[in-house]
Structure formats: C-alpha cells, structure tokens
DRENLUM-950335 format. One record per residue (C-alpha): residue number from 1; residue in three letters; chain; x, y, z. Coordinates in pm, whole numbers, always signed. Example, Ala and Ser with C-alpha at 12.3 -4.5 7.8 and 13.67 -1.06 7.14 Angstrom:
   nr  rest  kette       u       v       w
    1   ALA      A   +1230    -450    +780
    2   SER      A   +1367    -106    +714
# end
This chain:
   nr  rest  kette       u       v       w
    1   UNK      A   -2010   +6010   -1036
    2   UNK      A   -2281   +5753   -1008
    3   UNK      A   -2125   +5547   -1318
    4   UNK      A   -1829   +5548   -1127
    5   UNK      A   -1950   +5475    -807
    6   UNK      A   -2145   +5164    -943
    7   UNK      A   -1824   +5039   -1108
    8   UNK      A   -1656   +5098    -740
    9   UNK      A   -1927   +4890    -599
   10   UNK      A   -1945   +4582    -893
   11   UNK      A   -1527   +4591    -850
   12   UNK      A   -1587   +4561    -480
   13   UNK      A   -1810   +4305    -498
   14   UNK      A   -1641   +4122    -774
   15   UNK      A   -1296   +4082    -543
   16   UNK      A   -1556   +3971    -256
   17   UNK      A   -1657   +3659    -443
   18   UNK      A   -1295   +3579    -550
   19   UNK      A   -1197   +3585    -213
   20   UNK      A   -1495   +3421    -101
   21   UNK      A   -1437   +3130    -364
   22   UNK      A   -1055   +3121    -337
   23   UNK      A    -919   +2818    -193
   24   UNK      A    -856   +2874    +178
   25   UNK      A    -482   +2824    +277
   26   UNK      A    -475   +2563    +581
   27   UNK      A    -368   +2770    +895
   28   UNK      A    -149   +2535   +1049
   29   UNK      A    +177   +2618   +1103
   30   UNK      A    +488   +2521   +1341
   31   UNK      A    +300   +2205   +1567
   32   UNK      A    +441   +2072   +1872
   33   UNK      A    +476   +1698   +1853
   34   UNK      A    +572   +1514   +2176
   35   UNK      A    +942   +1481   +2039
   36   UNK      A   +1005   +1876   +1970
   37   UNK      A    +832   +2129   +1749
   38   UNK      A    +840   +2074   +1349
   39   UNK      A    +729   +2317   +1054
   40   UNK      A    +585   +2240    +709
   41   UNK      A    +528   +2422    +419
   42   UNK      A    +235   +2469    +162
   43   UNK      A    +148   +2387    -187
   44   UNK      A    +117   +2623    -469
   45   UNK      A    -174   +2807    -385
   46   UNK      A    -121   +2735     +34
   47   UNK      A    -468   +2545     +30
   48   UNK      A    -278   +2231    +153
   49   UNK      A      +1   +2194    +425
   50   UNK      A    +257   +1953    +448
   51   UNK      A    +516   +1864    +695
   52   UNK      A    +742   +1559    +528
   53   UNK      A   +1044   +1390    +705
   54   UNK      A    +887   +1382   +1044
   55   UNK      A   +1075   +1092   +1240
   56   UNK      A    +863    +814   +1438
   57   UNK      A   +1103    +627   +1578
   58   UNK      A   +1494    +636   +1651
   59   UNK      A   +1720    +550   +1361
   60   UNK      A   +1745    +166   +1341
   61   UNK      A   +2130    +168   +1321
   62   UNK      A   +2430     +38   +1478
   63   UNK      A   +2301    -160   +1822
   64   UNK      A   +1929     -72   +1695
   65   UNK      A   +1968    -257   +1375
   66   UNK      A   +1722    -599   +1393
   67   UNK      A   +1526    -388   +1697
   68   UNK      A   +1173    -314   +1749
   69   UNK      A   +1135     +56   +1667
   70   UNK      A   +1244    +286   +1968
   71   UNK      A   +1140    +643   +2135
   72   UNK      A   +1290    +964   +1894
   73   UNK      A   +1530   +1163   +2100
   74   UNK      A   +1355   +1502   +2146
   75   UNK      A   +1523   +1806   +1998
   76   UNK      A   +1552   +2170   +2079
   77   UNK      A   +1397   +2451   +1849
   78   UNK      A   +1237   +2424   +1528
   79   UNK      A   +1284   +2145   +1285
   80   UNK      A   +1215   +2184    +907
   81   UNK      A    +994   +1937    +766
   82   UNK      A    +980   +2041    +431
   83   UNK      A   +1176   +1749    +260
   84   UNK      A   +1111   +1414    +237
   85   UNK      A   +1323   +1203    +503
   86   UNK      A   +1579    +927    +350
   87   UNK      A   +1441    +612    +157
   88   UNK      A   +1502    +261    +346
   89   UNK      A   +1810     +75    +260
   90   UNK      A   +1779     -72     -72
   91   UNK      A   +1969     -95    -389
   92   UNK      A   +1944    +177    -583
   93   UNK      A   +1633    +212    -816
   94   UNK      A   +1629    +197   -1149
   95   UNK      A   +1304    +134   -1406
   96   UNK      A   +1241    -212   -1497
   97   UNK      A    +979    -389   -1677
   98   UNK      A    +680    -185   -1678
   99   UNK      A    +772      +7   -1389
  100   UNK      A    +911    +378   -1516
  101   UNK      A   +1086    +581   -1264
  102   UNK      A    +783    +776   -1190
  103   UNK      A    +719    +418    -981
  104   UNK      A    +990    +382    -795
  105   UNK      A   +1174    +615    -502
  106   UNK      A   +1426    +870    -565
  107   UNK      A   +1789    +788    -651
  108   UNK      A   +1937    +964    -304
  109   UNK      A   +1915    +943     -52
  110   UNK      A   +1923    +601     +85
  111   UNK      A   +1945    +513    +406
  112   UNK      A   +1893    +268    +715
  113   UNK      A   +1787    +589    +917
  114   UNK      A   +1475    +603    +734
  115   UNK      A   +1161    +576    +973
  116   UNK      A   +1002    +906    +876
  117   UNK      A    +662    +971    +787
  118   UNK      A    +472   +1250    +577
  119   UNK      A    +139   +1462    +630
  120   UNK      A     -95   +1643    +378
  121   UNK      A    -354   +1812    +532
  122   UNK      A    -613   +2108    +431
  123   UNK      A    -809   +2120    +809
  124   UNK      A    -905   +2474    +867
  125   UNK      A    -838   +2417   +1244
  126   UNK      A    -636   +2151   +1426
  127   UNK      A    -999   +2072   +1585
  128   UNK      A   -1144   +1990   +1245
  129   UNK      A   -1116   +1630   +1291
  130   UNK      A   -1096   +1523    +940
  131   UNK      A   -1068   +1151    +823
  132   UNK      A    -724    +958    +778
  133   UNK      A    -577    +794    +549
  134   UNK      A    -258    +570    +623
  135   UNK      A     -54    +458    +301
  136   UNK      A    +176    +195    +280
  137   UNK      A    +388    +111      -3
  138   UNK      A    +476    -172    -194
  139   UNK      A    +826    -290    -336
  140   UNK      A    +811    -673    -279
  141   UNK      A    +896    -592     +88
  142   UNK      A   +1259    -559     -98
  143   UNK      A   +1202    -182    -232
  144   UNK      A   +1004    +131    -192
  145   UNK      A    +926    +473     +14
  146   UNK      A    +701    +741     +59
  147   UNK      A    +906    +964    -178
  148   UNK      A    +742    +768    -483
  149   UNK      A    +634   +1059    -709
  150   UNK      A    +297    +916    -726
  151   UNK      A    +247    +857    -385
  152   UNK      A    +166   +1239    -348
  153   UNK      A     -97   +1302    -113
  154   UNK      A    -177   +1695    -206
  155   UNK      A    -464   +1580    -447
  156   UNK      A    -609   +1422    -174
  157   UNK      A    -582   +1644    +103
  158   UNK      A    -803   +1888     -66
  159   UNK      A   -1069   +1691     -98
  160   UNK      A   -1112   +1717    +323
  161   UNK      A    -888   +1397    +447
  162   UNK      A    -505   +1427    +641
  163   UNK      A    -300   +1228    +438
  164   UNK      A     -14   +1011    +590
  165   UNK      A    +237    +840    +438
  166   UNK      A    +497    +635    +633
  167   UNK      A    +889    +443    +561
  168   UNK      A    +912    +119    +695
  169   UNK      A   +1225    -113    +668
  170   UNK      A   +1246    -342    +364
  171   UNK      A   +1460    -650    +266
  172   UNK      A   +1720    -780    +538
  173   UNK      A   +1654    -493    +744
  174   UNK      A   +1298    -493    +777
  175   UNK      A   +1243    -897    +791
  176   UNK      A   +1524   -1094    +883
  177   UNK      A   +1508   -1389   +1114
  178   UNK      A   +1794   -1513   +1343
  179   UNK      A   +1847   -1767   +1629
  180   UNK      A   +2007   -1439   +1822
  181   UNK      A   +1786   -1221   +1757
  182   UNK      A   +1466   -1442   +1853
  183   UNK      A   +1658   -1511   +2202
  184   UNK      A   +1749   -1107   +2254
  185   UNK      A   +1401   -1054   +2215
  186   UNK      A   +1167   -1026   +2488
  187   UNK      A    +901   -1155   +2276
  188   UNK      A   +1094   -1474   +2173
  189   UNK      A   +1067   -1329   +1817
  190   UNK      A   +1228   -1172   +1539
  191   UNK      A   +1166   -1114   +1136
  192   UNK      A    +901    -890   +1130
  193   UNK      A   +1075    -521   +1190
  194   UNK      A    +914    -339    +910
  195   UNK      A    +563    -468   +1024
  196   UNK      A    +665    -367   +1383
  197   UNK      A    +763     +33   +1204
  198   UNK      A    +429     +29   +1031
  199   UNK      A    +275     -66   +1397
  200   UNK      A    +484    +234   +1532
  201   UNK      A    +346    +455   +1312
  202   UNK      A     -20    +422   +1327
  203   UNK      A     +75    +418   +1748
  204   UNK      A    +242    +804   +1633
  205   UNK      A     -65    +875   +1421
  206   UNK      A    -300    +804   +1707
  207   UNK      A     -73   +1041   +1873
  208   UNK      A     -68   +1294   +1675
  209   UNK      A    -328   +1328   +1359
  210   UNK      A    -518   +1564   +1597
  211   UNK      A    -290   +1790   +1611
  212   UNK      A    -314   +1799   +1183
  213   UNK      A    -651   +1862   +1189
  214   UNK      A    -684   +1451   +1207
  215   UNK      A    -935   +1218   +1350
  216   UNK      A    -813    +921   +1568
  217   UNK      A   -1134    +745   +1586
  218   UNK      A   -1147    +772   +1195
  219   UNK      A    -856    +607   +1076
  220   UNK      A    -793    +402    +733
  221   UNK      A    -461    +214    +629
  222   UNK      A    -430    +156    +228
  223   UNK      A    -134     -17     +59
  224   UNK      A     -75    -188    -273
  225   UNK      A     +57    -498    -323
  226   UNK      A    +308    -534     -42
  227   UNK      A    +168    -272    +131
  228   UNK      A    -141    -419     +83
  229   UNK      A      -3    -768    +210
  230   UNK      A    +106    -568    +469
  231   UNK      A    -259    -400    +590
  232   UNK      A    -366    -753    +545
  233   UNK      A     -93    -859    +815
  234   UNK      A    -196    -553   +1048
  235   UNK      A    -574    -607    +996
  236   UNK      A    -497    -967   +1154
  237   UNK      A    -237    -875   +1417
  238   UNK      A    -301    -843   +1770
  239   UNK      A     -63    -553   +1781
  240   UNK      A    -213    -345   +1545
  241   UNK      A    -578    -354   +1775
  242   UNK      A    -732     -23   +1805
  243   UNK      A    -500    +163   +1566
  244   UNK      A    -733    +229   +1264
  245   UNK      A   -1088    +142   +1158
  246   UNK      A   -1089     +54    +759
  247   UNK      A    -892     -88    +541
  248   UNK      A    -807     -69    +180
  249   UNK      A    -578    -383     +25
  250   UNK      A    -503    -288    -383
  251   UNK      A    -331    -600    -590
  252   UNK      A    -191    -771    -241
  253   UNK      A    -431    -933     -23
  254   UNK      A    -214   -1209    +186
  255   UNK      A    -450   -1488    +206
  256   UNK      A    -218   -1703     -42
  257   UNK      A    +116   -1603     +55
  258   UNK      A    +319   -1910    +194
  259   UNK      A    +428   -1761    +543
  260   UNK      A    +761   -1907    +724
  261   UNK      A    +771   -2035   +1034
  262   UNK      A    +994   -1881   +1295
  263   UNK      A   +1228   -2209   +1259
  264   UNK      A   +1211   -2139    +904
  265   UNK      A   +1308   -1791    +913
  266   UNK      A   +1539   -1813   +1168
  267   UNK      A   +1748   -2092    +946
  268   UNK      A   +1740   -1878    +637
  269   UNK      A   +1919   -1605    +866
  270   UNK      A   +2134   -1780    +972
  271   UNK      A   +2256   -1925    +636
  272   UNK      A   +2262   -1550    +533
  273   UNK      A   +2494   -1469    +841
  274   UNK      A   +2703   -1765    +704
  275   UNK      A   +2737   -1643    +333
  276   UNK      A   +2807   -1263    +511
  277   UNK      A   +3107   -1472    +677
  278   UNK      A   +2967   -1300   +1025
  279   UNK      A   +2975   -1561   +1298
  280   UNK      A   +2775   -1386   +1565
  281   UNK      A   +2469   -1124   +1571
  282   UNK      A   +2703    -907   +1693
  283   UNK      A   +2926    -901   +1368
  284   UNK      A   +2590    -894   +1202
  285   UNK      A   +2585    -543   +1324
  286   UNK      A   +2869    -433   +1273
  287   UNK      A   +2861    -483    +861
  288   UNK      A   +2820    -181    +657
  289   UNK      A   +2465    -160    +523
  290   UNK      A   +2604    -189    +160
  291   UNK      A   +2738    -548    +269
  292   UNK      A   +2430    -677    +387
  293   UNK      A   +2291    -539     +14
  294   UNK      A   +2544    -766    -180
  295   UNK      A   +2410   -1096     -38
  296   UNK      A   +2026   -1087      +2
  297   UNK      A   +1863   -1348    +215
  298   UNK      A   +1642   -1645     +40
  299   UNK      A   +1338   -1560    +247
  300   UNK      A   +1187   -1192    +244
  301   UNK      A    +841   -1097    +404
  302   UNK      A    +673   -1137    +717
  303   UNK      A    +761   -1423    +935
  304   UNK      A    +483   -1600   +1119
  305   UNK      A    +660   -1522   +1430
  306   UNK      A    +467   -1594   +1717
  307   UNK      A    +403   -1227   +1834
  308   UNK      A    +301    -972   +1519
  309   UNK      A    +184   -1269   +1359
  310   UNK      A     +57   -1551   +1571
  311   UNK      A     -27   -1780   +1248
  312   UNK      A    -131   -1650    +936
  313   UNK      A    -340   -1373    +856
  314   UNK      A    -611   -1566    +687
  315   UNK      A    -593   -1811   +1003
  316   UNK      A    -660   -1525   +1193
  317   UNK      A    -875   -1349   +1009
  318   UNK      A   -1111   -1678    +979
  319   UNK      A   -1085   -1689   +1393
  320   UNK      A   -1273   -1361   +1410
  321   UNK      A   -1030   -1217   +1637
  322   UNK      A    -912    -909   +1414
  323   UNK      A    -917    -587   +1361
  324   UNK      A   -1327    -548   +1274
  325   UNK      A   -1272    -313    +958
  326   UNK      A   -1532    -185    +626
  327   UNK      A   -1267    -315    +346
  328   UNK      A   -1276    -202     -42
  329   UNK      A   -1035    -401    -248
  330   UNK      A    -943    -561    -566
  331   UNK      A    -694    -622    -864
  332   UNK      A    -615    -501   -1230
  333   UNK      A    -688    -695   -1554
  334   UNK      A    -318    -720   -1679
  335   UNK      A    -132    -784   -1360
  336   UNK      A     -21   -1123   -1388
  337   UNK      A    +328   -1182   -1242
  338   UNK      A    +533   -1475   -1330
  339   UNK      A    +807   -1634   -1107
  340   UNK      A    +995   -1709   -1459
  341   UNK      A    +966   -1706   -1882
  342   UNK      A    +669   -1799   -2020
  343   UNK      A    +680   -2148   -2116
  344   UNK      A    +589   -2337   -2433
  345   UNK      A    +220   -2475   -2468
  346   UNK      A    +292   -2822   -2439
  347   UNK      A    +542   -2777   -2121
  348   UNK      A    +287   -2544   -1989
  349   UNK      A      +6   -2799   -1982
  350   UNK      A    +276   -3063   -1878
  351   UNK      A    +370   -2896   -1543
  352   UNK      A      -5   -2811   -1471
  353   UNK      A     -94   -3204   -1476
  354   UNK      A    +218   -3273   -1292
  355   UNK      A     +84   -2961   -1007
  356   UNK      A    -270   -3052   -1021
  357   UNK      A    -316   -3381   -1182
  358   UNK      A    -659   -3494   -1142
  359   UNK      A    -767   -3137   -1166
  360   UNK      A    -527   -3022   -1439
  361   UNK      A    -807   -3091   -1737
  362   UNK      A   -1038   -2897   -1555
  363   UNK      A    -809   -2618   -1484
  364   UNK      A    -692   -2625   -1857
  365   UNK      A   -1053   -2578   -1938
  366   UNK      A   -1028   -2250   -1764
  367   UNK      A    -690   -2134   -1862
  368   UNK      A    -678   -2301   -2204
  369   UNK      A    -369   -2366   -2384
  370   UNK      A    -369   -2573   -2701
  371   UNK      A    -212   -2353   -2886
  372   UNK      A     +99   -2101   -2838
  373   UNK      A     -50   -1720   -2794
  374   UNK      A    -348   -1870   -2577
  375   UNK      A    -135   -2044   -2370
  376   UNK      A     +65   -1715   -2298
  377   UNK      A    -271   -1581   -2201
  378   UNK      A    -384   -1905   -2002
  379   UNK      A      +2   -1829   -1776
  380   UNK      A     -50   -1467   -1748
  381   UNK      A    -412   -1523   -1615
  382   UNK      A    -334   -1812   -1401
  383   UNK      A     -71   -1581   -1253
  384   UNK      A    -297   -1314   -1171
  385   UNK      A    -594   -1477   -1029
  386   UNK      A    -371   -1741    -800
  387   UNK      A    -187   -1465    -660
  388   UNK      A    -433   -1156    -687
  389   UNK      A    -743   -1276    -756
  390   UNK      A    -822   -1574    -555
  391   UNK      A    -677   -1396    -227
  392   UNK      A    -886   -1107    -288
  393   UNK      A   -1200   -1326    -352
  394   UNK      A   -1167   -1508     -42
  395   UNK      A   -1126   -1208    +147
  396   UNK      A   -1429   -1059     +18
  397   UNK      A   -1626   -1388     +39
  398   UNK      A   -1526   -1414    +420
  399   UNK      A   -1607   -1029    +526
  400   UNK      A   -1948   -1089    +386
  401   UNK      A   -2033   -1439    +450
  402   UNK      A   -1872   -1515    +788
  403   UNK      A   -1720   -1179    +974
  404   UNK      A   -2031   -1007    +861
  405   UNK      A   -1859    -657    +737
  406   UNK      A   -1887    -472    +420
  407   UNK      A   -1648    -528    +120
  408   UNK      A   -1656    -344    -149
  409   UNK      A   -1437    -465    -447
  410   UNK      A   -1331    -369    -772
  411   UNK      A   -1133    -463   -1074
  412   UNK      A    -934    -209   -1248
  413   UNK      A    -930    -230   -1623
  414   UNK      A    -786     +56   -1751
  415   UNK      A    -546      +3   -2045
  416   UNK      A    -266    +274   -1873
  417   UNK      A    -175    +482   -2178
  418   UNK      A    +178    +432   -2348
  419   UNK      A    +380    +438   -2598
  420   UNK      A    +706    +204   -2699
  421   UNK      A    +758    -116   -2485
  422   UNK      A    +498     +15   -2235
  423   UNK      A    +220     -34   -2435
  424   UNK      A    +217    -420   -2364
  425   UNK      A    +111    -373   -2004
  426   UNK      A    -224    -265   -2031
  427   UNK      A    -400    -210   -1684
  428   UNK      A     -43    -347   -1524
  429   UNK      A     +39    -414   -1158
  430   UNK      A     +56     -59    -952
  431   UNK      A     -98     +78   -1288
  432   UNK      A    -408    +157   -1062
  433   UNK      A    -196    +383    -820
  434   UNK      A    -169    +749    -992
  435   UNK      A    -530    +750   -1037
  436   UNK      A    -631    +686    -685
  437   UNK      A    -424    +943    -583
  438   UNK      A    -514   +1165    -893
  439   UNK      A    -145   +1221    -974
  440   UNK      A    -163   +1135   -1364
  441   UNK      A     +53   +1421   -1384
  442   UNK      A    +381   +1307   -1185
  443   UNK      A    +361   +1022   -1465
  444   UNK      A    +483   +1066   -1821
  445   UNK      A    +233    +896   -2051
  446   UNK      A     +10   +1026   -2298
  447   UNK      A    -323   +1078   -2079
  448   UNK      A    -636   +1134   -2283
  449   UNK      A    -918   +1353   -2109
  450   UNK      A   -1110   +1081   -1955
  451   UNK      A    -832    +944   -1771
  452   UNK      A    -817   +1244   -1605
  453   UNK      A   -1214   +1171   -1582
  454   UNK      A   -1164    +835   -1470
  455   UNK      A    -916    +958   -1116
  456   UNK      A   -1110   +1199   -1027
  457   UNK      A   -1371    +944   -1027
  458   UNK      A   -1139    +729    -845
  459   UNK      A   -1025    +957    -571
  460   UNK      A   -1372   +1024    -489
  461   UNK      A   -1482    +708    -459
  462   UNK      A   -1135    +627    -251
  463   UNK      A   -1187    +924     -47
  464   UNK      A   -1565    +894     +25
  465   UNK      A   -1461    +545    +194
  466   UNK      A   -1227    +704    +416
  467   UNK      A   -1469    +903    +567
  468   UNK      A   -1770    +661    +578
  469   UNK      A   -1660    +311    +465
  470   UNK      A   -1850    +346    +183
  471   UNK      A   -1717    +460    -174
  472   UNK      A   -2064    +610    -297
  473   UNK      A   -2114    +945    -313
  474   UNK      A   -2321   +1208    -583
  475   UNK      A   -2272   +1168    -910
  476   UNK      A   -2055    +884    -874
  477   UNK      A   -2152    +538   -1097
  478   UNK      A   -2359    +310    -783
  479   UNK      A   -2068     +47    -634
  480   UNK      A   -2277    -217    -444
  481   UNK      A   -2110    -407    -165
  482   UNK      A   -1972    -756    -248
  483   UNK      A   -2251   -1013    -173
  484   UNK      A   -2302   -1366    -223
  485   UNK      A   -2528   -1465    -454
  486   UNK      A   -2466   -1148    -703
  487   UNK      A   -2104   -1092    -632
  488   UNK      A   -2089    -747    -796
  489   UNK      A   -1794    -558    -822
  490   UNK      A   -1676    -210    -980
  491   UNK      A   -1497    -242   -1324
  492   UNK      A   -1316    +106   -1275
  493   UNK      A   -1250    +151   -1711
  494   UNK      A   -1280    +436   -1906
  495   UNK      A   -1683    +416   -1826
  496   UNK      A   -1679    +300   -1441
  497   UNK      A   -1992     +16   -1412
  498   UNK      A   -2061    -227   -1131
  499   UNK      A   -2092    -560   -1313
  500   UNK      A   -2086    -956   -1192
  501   UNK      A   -1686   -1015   -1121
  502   UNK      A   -1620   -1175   -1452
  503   UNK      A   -1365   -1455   -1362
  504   UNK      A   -1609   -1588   -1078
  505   UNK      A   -1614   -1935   -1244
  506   UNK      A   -1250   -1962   -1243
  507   UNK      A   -1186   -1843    -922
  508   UNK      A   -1455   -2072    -749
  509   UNK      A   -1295   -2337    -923
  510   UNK      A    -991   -2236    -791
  511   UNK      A   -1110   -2180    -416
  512   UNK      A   -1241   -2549    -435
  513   UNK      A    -938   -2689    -504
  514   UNK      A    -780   -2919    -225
  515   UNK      A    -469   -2739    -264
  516   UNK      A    -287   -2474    -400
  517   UNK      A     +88   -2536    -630
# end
C-alpha cells in the first residue's frame, strides 16, 4: 500500500508539472469590436488565437472605388473570423524568378473588397498589454496580401507580441492619380489610396489591439520592400502622427525612389483613362475590375500628393517633422534588381560614363568591369546598393547624426538553401522574410539545422525590438546601434556577428555623388 501510494503521489505530481509547463491556451474568445462581435480560432495546441478576415474599412467598390477608406457597416450576431479575407485586386499569382509560390498570395480569392486585417495573439488577458507589431507587405505596390504563407504570425505571437497583419490596395486601385478624382477630393488630392488603407488600419489598431491583449502606446509597423517603402512613407506622413512608435524598413527604405508629382500622376491617369476608352471618372467606375487589370497604368506607387505626402519622405524626414521612431533596418547580399538584361562589359561601362561621366572611372573602380563575369557582378551590386543600400545608409546616417534616434541595421547574408534554378539567388530579395517570422517551414527548401538556428535567432532579435526598440536580448550575438565613426551593423549568416558594414566605401562614394542616374 505504501509502494502504491508513492506511485499515486509521483503520478500526481508528474501530471502537475505537465500542466504546469504546458503551453497556456490564450483565453480570448468572441470580442466585441465597434463594428459587431467577431470570433477566432486557435492553433494546434490553442496557445495562440487568431481572428483573420476582420474588415477595417467598407469595401472600396462601385462609387467607393478611388475613395479614402470609409466606416464598416456594423453587423448583427457573430461573425467568423477564421479565414483569411480576399487578396487585393491583382492578376493572378504565379512563381517567377526566384520567388516560389510560398512568396506570393493565394490563387483565390481575389478581390477589390479586400481591406481586411489579421491578429495573432497569445495575451493571457485582454489587459495584458503586450507589444505590436504591424506588417505590411510588399509586391511592387502591384501585388501582395496578408495571406502570403510566410507572412504567418503564430511563431511570433508566442513569443509575447499581438501580431497584425493588414490588405491594402495595390496597382490602379491603390495609387492612381486623376484630374477628377483630385477635384472630388476634399483634400485636393488623389493617388495614394493604399497608403490612406494602411493609415486606416493602424487608426483600427489603436482602436482595438486592447481588446487582443494589445498595447496602443507600444506600437511597431514592419514591411519589406514595398511595405517597407511604405513604413518609410507613413514614418514621414503627417497622417500617420501618433499611430505607432517604431519602425522596421527590410530591403525598401524610400529615400531614392523618384516620387511623382500630383501633375505627374494625375497625367499618367488620365492617359490610362484614355487607353481604358473611359471618358469620365464616372465610366472609370463603372469598368469591371478585370478591365482595369488588362491595361496597367505607367506610374505605380505613392504620389507626392500634397496631403499623405506633402514632398518626399526623405524631405520630410530631413525637416524633423516625423513620426520620432527607434528604427532597425537593412538589406540582403544578393538582392540586386535590374530594370533589364544584364549588359555586355564594354556597353556596361559605356552607359556608366554616359550616366556619370566625370565620376564614371571612379565608380568603375568600385563596381569593376573589365572583364565579362565581373562586370555581371559590378551590375548586380550597383543594383543593390543604389536602390537598397544607399537608401538604407542614409536613413541610418540621418537617425543617428541629425534626428538623434537609434538605428540599428543589418545585412542579411544568408545563402537561402535550394536546389535547381533557385540555387543562383543566394541571400535573394524577400529571402530574409521566413526567418524573421520563423516560418522556414511554410517554405519548401532543403533547411539545414542552423537555419532553423539562425530564425530563431532572428525572431528574437525582431521581437525584442518590438517591445523595447532594441534587438538585444540574452544569449543573443551583441547588435550595436549604427554610429558614425564605427558604422557597425549585424551580418545575420549562418554565425550572426556585428561587423563594420562592408560596402561603406562604395556607398559613401555613392552618397557624395551630385546626383543620382
């Protein structure tokens, strides 16, 4: 009896500590939003709600197409949120370059009723006041959703921040320009709608993220290359004032992106309307969405309008009148995008002297190219740091030299694993994502233990900003801030090390030059 009644106690004691040591399913179940009440449901395990498909705004369709984003009707009952709501208007995905489907948003559905956002969240208590993280996706500001497989914010969530994850229009829906539109407006402006849905949703976060177990006051919005164009954009808008606290800009920092003008913008929509055979903004609404899909517009991307963008971001940035945020940034080693072919050596070197003539030896001493496989290199290279590189650097440089805020900033040179025609990429453009979201498994390549090493790492560090605005945490590899002189940043590889940023030569060569091809 007392062997047995020992074994009663050990068993007793042994379920104790499981359940003690268990993962502890979020409580939170139907919430009432301000529009109507919505359920979720949990992961495997129940350690992390989710409520996806949650609208933001009205549908922008029929008289609401080309609108600022307005009020959601309120509904009766319960509404499901256990799906993902529809992808913008886009044409449909399919994988290209290095880009596997894994990258992109699912085939169906597809729609211009598509301003729904997503929450992950593991708060105990909807008065747990965790820290928030806003992502924003990229897609050329032509593509993309919060479906993306990768985009997955479970991972995340259980490391103690609400995860959000928002739809905003893309391609003629989301940035159009038009002489009627600019005069319907009340702001004398038109051509940023998908920068005025990602305003609308940080508005419903700072509604609502409390209600998740979210923090208002503690708020961080992360994108990657145009969604990190776009954080630039709202870091620099008026509009976007109060809304958030940090930022995090991967692969897309806007300070070199040739903005229109309104004039600009407005002409290019108008030459659209024209090729769409639709004389007034009127029959501009009334085309199918496929129609407007068929004959894309020559501009895409915010529009320095006047109203969400005043002048351009690094213009406004450089005034000091922004949003005051802690930033961590950077770019990957591989991710230089070309606007065409590669060209030859010697018509490579020709068109750099004809774009930078007294300063074309000097750049060719950077970027060599006397001979065919180095100048491949010396175009892929160029690409990157002129359109990823150099932004990011001057960002950096200006939070620590002149706006006086920490920057942390790394450089991501991970060789993603592959086989076939991926292997070519090496640490490619977006290749960076899946890690930080510690979702190598929604991706099909052959991981080896320490990438799985090498997100975790990541997420910490990604996650440990969000709460503090710092990355640095125990047992993590010491990231220093970016500072003049040292200029340090964190070469996130196999083994993560802070190092000098190696291409500092070229890109302060580069920053000096009068202007930019």
């Amino acid at each position: 009896m007392r062997r047995l009644s020992f074994l009663l106690v050990l068993l007793a004691l042994a379920v104790f500590t499981a359940l003690a040591t268990s993962p502890k399913p979020s409580p939170l179940g139907v919430i009432a939003t301000r529009s109507g009440r919505i359920a979720g449901g949990r992961t495997a395990g129940g350690q992390v709600a989710y409520y996806k498909g949650i609208p933001f705004a009205a549908p922008p369709v029929g008289p609401l197409r080309w609108k600022a984003p307005q009020p959601v009707a309120p509904w009766a009952g319960i509404r499901a949120c256990r799906e993902f709501g529809p992808s913008p208007m886009q044409a449909a995905p399919a994988p290209f370059s290095m880009w596997s489907e894994e990258f992109l948003i699912p085939k169906a559905p597809i729609s211009e009723d598509c301003l729904y956002l997503n929450v992950w969240t593991n708060a105990p208590s909807a008065a747990a006041r965790q820290p928030v993280l806003v992502w924003i996706y990229g897609g050329g500001f032509m593509s993309g959703g919060s479906a993306v497989p990768i985009y997955d914010g479970t991972e995340l969530a259980k490391r103690g921040i609400v995860v959000v994850s928002i739809n905003y229009r893309v391609g003629p829906f989301g940035f159009m320009a038009h002489p009627e539109l600019t005069r319907e407006s009340p702001h004398k402006a038109s051509g940023n709608y998908g920068l005025l849905d990602q305003v609308a949703a940080l508005q419903w976060v700072q509604q609502h993220i409390a209600l998740f177990g979210g923090d208002p006051s503690r708020v961080t919005i992360a994108g990657q290359s145009a969604g990190a164009m776009s954080v630039t954009c709202l870091v620099a808008s008026p509009l976007a004032k109060g809304l958030f606290h940090q930022a995090i800009a991967e692969s897309g920092a806007a300070f070199a992106r040739p903005y229109p003008s309104l004039a600009q913008a407005e002409q290019a929509g108008a030459q659209y309307a024209q090729e769409l055979q639709a004389p007034s903004l009127a029959a501009l609404r009334q085309l199918p969405a496929e129609a407007l899909l068929n004959h894309l517009p020559a501009m895409k991307g915010p529009v320095l309008d006047g109203f969400v963008l005043p002048t351009s971001p690094a213009a406004l940035l450089r005034q000091g009148n922004s949003n005051a945020v802690a930033l961590l940034t950077g770019w990957n080693e591989d991710e230089g995008l070309l606007d065409g072919p590669l060209l030859p050596a010697a018509e490579f070197r020709q068109r750099i002297h004809q774009q930078y003539g007294s300063h074309a030896d000097s750049l060719l001493h950077f970027y060599p190219a006397d001979e065919e496989p180095a100048a491949a290199t010396a175009q892929l290279h160029l690409a990157r740091d002129l359109r990823f590189g150099l932004p990011t650097y001057n960002w950096a440089t200006l939070q620590d030299q002149q706006l006086q805020r920490p920057a942390y900033v790394y450089r991501f040179a991970r060789k993603v694993p592959a086989t076939g025609e991926y292997l070519k990429y090496g640490a490619f453009h977006t290749g960076e994502v899946p890690y930080v979201f510690n979702t190598l498994k929604a991706v099909r390549r052959p991981w080896e233990p320490t990438d799985y090493q090498l997100a975790e790492t990541m997420a910490s560090y990604w996650v440990n900003f969000v709460r503090s605005g710092n990355p640095n945490g125990p047992g993590l590899p010491p990231w220093s801030a970016f500072h003049t002189p040292n200029q340090q940043v964190m070469v996130l590889d196999l083994t993560p090390a802070a190092k000098p940023l190696p291409d500092r030569a070229r890109l302060t060569f580069l920053r000096a030059l009068p202007t930019q091809p």
